[in-house]
C-alpha positions in Angstrom: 0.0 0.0 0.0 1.5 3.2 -0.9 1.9 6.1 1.7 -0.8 8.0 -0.3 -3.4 5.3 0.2 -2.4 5.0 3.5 -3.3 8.1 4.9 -6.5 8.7 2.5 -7.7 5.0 3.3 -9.8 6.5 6.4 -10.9 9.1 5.1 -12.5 6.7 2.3 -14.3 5.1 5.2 -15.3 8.6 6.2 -16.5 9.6 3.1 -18.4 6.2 2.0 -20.6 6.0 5.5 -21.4 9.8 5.5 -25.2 10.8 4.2 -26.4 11.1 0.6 -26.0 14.8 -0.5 -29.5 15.9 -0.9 -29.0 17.1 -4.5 -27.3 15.1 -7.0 -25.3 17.9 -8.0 -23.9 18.3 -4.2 -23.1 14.6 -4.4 -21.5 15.2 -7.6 -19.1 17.6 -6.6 -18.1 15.6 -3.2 -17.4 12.4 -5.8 -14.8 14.9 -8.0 -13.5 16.3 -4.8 -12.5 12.9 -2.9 -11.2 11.8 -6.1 -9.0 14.9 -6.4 -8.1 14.2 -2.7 -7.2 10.6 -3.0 -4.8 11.6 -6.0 -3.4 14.9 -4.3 -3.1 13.1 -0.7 -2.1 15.1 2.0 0.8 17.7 1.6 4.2 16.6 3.0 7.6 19.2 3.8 8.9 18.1 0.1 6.3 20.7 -1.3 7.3 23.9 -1.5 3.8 25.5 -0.4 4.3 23.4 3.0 8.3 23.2 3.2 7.6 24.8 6.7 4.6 22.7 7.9 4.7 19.1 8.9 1.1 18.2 8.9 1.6 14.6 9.4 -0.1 14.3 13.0 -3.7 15.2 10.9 -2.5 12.7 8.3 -2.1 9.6 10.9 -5.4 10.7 13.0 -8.7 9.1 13.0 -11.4 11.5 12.7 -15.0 11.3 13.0 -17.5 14.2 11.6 -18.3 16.3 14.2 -21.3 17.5 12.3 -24.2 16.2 11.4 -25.1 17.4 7.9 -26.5 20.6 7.8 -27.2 21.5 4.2 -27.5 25.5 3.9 -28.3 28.1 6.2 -29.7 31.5 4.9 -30.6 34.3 6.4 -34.2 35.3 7.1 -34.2 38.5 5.8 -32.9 37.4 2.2 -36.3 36.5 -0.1 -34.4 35.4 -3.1 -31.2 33.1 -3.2 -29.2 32.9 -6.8 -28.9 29.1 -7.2 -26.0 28.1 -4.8 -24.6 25.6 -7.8 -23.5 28.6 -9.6 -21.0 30.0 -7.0 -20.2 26.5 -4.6 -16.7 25.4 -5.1 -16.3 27.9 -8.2 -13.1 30.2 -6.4 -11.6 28.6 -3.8 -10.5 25.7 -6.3 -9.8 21.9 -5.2 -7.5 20.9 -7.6 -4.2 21.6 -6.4 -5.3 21.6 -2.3 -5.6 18.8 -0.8 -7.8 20.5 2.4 -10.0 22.4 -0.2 -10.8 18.9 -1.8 -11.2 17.3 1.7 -13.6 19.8 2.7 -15.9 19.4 -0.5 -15.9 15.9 -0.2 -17.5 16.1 2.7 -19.4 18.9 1.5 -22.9 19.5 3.8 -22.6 22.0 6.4 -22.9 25.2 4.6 -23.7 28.5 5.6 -24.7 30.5 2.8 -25.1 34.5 3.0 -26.6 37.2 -0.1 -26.5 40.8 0.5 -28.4 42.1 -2.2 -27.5 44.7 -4.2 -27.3 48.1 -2.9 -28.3 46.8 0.6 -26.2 48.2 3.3 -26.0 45.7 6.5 -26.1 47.8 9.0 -25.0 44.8 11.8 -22.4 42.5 11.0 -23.0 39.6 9.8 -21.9 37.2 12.8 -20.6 33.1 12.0 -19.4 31.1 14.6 -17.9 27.8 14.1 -17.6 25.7 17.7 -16.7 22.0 17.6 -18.3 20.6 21.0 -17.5 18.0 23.3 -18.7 14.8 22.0 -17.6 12.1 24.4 -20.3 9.6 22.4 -17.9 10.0 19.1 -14.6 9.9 20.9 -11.8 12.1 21.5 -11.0 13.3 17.6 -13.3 15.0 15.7 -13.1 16.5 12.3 -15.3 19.5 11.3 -15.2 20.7 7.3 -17.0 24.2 7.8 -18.0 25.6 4.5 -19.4 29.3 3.9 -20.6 31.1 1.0 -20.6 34.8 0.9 -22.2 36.8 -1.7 -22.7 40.4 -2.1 -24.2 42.0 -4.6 -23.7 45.2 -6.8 -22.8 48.2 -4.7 -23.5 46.4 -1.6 -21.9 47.1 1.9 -21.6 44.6 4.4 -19.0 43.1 7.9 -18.6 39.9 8.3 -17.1 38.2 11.7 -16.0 34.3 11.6 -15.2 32.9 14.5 -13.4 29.6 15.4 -13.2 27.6 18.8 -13.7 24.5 20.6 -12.6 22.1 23.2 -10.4 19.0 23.5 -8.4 17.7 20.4 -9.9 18.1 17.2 -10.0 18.9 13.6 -11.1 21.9 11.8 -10.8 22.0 8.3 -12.8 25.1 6.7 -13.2 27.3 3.5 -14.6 30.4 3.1 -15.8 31.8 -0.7 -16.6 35.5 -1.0 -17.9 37.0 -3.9 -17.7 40.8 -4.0 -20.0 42.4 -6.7 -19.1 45.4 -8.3 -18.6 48.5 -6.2 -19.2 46.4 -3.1 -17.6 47.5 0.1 -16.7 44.0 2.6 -14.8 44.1 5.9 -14.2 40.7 7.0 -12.9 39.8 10.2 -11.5 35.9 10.7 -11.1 35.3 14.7 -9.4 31.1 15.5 -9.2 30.8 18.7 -9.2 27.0 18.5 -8.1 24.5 21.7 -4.8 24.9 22.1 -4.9 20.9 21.3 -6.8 21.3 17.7 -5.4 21.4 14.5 -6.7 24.5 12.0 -6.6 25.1 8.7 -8.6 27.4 6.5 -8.6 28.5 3.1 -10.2 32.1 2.2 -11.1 33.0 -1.0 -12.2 36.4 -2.3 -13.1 37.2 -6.0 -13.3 41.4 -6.3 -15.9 42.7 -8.8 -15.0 46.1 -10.5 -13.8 49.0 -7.9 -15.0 47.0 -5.4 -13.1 46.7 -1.5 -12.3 44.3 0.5 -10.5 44.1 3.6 -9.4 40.9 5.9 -8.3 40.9 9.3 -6.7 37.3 10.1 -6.4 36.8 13.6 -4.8 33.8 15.3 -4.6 33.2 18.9 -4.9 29.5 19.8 -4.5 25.8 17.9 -1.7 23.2 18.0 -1.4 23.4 14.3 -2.4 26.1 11.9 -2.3 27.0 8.4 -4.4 29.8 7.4 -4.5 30.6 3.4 -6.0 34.2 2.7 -6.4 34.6 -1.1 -7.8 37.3 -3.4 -8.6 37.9 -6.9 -8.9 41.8 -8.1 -10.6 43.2 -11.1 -9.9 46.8 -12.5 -9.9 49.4 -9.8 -10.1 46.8 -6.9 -8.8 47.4 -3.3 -8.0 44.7 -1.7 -6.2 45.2 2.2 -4.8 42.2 4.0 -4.0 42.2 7.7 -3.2 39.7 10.6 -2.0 39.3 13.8 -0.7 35.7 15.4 -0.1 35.2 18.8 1.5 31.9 19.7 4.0 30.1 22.6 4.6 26.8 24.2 5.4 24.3 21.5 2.9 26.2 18.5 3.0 26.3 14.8 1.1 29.1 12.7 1.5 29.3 9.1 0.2 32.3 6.8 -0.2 32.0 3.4 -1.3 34.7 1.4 -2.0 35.8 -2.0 -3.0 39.3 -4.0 -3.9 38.4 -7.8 -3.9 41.5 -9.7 -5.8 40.3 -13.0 -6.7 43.7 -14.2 -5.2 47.6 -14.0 -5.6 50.5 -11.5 -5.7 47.8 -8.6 -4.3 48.3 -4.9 -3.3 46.3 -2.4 -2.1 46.7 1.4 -1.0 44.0 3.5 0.2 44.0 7.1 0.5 40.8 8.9 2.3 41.2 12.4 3.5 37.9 14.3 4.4 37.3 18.8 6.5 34.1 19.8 7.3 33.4 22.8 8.7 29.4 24.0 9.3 27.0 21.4 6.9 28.6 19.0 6.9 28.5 15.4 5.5 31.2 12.3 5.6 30.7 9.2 4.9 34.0 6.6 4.6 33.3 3.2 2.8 36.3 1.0 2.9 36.4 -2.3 1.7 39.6 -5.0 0.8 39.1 -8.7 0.7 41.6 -11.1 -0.5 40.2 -14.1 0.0 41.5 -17.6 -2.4 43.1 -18.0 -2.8 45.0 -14.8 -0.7 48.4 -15.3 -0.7 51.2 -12.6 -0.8 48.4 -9.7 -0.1 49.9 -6.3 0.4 47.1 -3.8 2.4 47.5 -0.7 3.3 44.2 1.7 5.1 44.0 5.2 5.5 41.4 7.5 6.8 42.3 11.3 7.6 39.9 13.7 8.2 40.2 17.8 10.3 36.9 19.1 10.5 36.8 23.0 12.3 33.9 23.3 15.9 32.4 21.9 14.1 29.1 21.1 10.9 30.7 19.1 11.2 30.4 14.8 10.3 32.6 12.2 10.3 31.3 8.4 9.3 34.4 6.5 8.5 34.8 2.8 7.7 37.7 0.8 6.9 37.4 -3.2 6.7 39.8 -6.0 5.9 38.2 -9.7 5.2 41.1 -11.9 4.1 40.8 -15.9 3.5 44.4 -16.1 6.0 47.3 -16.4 3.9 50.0 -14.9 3.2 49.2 -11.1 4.7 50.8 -8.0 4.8 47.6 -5.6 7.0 46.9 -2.5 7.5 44.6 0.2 9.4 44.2 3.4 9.8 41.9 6.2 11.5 42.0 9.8 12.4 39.6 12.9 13.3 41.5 16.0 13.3 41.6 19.7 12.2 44.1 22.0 13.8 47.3 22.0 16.1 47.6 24.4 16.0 51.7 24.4 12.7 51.7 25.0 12.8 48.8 27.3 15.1 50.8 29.6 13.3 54.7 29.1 9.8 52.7 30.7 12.5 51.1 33.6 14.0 54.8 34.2 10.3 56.1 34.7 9.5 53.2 37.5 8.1 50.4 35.5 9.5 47.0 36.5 11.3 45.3 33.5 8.1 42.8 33.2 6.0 45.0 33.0 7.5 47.3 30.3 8.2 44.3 28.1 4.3 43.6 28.5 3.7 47.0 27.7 6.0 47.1 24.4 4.7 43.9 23.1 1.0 44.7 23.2 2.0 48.0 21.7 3.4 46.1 18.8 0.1 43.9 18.4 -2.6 47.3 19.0 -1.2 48.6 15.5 -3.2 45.7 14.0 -6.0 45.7 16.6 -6.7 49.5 16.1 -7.7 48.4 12.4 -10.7 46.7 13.5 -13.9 48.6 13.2 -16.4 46.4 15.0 -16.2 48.1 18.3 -17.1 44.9 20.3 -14.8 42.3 18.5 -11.9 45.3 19.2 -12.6 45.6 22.4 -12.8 42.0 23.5 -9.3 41.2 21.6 -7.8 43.6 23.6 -9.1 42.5 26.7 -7.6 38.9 25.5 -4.3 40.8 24.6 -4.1 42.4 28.1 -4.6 39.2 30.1 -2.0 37.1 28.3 0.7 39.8 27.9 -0.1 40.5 31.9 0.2 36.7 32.8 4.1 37.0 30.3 4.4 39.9 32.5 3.7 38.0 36.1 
């Protein structure tokens, strides 16, 4: 048996016992998607998208669904859904990821959100992913989370996705979001997964015409994690990345990320901002494409991260492919301590050394924090940001 079949065998089991999709064209696109998965098996350090990720203890687990099938979930207040068939599995693509595939195999619990156009959602738009304690279906559980944004012509709208759970588990989840012409999206991604579960995500984001998007990644627990942010912009898109990772003890985060700039007059900004402390692990890979036909790009990229420790790792990766020969694009990355000026000026003014480095190093995080608009979600990272950088401090 080869080392392919090996790890995919179980996940055949899986994927034979679960439920009958309840359209045959759902069942459909679960057959192509195990199929692709069974070929692709699971990613090893030999491929250059993972060199930094080993995610061999999901690829020798057991899982078993945490959900029951849920097939789609709309909101009341939307009357008329386009046919989900049209937009399901269309942008965040299965054939070259292995996780995408997984999770469209086992394609049934799907939220599915339409802003119509020209509607402005006043409230955000509020999904919450928790895998529970299921003592009845044993200790490792595998969730595939699937959600489907669409938002129509000129349409405004916030979106907050939130992650957690208890015990060890798996959480495997993609997100599509189609942006309509004009539209206006600020999306908020908030894991704060067991510090025991594996997490990985894909996010995918197709920009109509002059529309904006923004993403705020933000990663605070999980054993494992791979997060893939990913958008596609037409002419006059604005697309603006940014994250935050927190992680200690023996943790592994890994961003990916990816700005496609198809089309001209495009602009990108992306700020993704990284704390280690212990034996840690980050990985930053972000890579820009200007395309050839996308003249007058403006895309801008950094990547800034804060190691407290001698033992904590930072792999970080920036990309530029450019086609065309009119763009202004840059990038920049940096691995760094805590200042030790500053770090002495709080000292000469009476703080104790703990303190000031716990004062420093949620300064460096509240750059990205102060970006979030949705008063409540800022306010309750910072009270999560205050605790843990006050228990470092104790």
């Amino acid at each position: 048996m080869t080392a392919v079949a090996e790890q995919t065998g179980h996940w055949l089991e899986q994927f034979t016992n679960q439920c009958p999709a309840a359209e045959p064209w759902i069942q459909a696109l679960r057959d192509r998607a195990f199929a692709r998965f069974a070929e692709l098996g699971f990613p090893t350090t030999h491929d250059e998208e993972w060199r930094f990720t080993n995610v061999a203890p999901i690829a020798r687990t057991s899982f078993t669904p945490a959900y029951p099938d849920k097939l789609l979930v709309y909101p009341e207040s939307v009357k008329e859904l386009d046919p989900s068939e049209v937009y399901l599995a269309k942008h965040a693509a299965f054939d070259q990821n292995a996780f995408v595939a997984l999770n469209t195999a086992f394609l049934g619990y799907v939220t599915v959100f339409q802003v119509p156009r020209g509607v402005v959602v006043e409230e955000p738009i509020e999904i919450t992913y928790e895998v529970p304690e299921r003592p009845d279906l044993g200790t490792n559980l595998a969730a595939h989370p699937r959600t489907l944004i669409l938002v129509g012509e000129g349409a405004q709208c916030t979106i907050v996705e939130t992650y957690k759970g208890t015990g060890t588990y798996f959480t495997n989840a993609v997100t599509e979001i189609v942006v309509g012409d004009r539209a206006v999206v600020d999306h908020y991604k908030v894991q704060q997964e067991s510090i025991d579960a594996f997490h990985i995500a894909t996010l995918q984001a197709t920009l109509g015409r002059s529309a904006a998007f923004t993403s705020h990644s933000i990663s605070l627990g999980g054993a494992l994690v791979r997060n893939d942010v990913n958008a596609t912009l037409a002419e006059g898109s604005d697309a603006t990345l940014n994250g935050l990772y927190i992680v200690n003890g023996t943790q592994h985060v890994d961003n990916h990320t990816m700005i496609d700039h198809t089309m001209p007059h495009g602009t990108s900004h992306e700020l993704y901002k990284g704390i280690l402390d212990g034996k840690a692990h980050a990985v930053f890979n972000g890579r820009i494409i200007v395309r050839k036909d996308a003249q007058k790009t403006d895309s801008k990229q950094t990547n800034k991260n804060l190691v407290l420790s001698d033992d904590a790792v930072v792999d970080t990766k920036p990309e530029l492919q450019i086609f065309a020969d009119d763009v202004r694009c840059t990038h920049g990355a940096t691995i760094g301590q805590l200042d030790a000026e500053a770090l002495f000026y709080l000292q000469s003014r009476g703080i104790g050394k703990s303190q000031a480095r716990s004062l420093l190093t949620y300064a460096f995080a509240q750059d990205v924090v102060d970006r979030i608009k949705v008063q409540s979600l800022r306010d309750s990272l910072e009270r999560i940001l205050f605790e843990k950088f006050h228990e470092h401090a104790d």
